[in-house]
C-alpha positions in Angstrom: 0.0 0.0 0.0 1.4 3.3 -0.9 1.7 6.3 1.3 -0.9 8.0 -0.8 -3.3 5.0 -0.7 -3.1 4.9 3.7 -3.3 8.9 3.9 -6.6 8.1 1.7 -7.5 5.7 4.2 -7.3 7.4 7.5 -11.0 9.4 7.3 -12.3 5.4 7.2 -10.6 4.5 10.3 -12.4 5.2 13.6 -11.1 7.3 16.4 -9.7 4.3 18.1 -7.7 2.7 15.4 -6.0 6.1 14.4 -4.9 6.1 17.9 -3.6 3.0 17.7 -2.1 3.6 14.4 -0.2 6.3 15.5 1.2 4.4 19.0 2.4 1.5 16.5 4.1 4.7 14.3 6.1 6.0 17.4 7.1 2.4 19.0 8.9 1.7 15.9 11.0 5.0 16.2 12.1 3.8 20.3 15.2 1.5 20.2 14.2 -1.9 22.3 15.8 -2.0 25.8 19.1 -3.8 26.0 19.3 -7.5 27.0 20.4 -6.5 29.9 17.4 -4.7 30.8 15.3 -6.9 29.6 16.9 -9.4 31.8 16.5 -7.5 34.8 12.7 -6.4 34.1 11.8 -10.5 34.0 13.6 -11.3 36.9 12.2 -8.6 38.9 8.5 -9.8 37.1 9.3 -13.3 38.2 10.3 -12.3 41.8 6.9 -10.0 42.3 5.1 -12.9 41.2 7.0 -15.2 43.4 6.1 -12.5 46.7 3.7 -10.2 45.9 3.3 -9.4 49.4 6.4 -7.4 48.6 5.1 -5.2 46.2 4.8 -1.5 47.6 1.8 0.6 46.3 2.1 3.4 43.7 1.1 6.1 46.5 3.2 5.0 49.5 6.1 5.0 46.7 5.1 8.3 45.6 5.1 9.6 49.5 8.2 8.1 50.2 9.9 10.0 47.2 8.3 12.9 48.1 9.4 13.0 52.0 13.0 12.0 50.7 13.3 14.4 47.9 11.1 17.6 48.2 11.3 19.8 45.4 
């Protein structure tokens, strides 16, 4: 499909899948993490679902941020 042919397109698409089609458009602009990072993302994943009790919620972090760094 030419670049012509999708700009012709868009009008047809609903408010949702323009959205979508633009997200898609930027992710393929962001490099992918390193291994490395990746790495460390699944292992943390694995361990939060191996002790979720350990797990601190959004707001206490957010307090505990704020109290230790105050702008």
């Amino acid at each position: 499909m030419s670049f012509a042919e999708v700009l012709h397109e868009l009008p047809a698409l609903t408010v949702a899948e323009r959205q979508m089609l633009i997200r898609r458009a930027l992710e393929l602009d962001k490099p992918g993490l390193p291994a490395e990072d990746v790495a460390l993302v699944e292992e943390r994943l694995a361990e939060h679902h191996r002790n979720p009790g350990s797990a601190v919620p959004l707001d206490e972090m957010k307090a505990r941020l704020r109290s230790r760094f105050p702008q």
